[in-house]
C-alpha positions as CSV (number, residue, x, y, z in Angstrom):
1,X,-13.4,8.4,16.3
2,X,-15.3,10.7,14.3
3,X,-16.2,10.2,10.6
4,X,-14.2,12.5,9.3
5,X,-10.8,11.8,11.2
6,X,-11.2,8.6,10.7
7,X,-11.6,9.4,6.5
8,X,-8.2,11.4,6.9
9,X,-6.3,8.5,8.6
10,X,-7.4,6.5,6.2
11,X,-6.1,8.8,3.1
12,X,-3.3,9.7,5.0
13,X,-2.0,6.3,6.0
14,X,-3.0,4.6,2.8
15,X,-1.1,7.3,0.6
16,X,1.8,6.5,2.8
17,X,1.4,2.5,2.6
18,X,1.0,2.4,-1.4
19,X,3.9,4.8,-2.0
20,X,6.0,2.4,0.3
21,X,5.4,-0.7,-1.4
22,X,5.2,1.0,-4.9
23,X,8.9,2.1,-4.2
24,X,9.5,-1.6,-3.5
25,X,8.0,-2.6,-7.3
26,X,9.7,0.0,-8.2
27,X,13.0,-1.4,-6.6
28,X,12.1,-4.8,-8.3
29,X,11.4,-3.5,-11.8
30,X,15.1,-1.7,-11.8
31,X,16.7,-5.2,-10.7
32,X,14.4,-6.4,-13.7
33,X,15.5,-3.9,-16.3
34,X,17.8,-6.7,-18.5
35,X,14.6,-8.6,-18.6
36,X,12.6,-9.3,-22.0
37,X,9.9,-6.8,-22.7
38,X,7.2,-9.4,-21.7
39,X,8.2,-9.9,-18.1
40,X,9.0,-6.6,-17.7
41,X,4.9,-5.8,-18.7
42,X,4.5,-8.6,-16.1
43,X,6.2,-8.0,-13.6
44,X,5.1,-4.4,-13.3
45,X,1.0,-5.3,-13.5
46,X,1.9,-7.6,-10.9
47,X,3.8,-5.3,-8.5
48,X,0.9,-2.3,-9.4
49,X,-1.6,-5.3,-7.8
50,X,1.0,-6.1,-5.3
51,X,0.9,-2.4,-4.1
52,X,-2.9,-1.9,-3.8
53,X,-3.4,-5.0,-2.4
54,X,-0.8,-4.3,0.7
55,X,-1.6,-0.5,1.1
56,X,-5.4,-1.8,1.8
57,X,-4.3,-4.7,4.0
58,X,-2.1,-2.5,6.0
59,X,-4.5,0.8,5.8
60,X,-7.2,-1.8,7.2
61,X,-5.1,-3.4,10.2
62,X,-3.7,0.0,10.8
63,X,-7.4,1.5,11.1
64,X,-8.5,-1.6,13.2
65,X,-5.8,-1.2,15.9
66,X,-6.1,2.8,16.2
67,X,-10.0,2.3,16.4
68,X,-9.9,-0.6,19.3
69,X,-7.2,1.5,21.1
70,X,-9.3,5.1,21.1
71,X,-12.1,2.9,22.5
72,X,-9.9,1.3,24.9
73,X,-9.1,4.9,26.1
């Protein structure tokens, strides 16, 4: 894989990723909403980390198996 597809995987499938699980703190912060102002601070930090933290798991694992399997070919 050349350099430069493989740098437009990676900002393709990691813009996807984070805007998946950002919908998901997203999702949780609604369910939240009756929730003091303090956990609601909280709970968003925590699903902003949650979201970078996945989307570069996933972009990583996703990378890893397309890499292996254009070798394998």
């Amino acid at each position: 894989m050349e350099k430069e597809e493989f740098l437009l995987n990676f900002v393709s499938v990691s813009s996807v990723v984070t805007l998946f699980f950002f919908g998901i703190s997203f999702i949780i912060l609604q369910v939240l909403e009756n929730a003091p102002a303090n956990n609601l601070i909280a709970a968003s930090t925590f699903g902003l980390f949650l979201t970078a933290f996945f989307s570069l798991i996933v972009t990583f694992i996703y990378l890893l198996k397309t890499t292996k399997s254009e070798a394998g070919d």
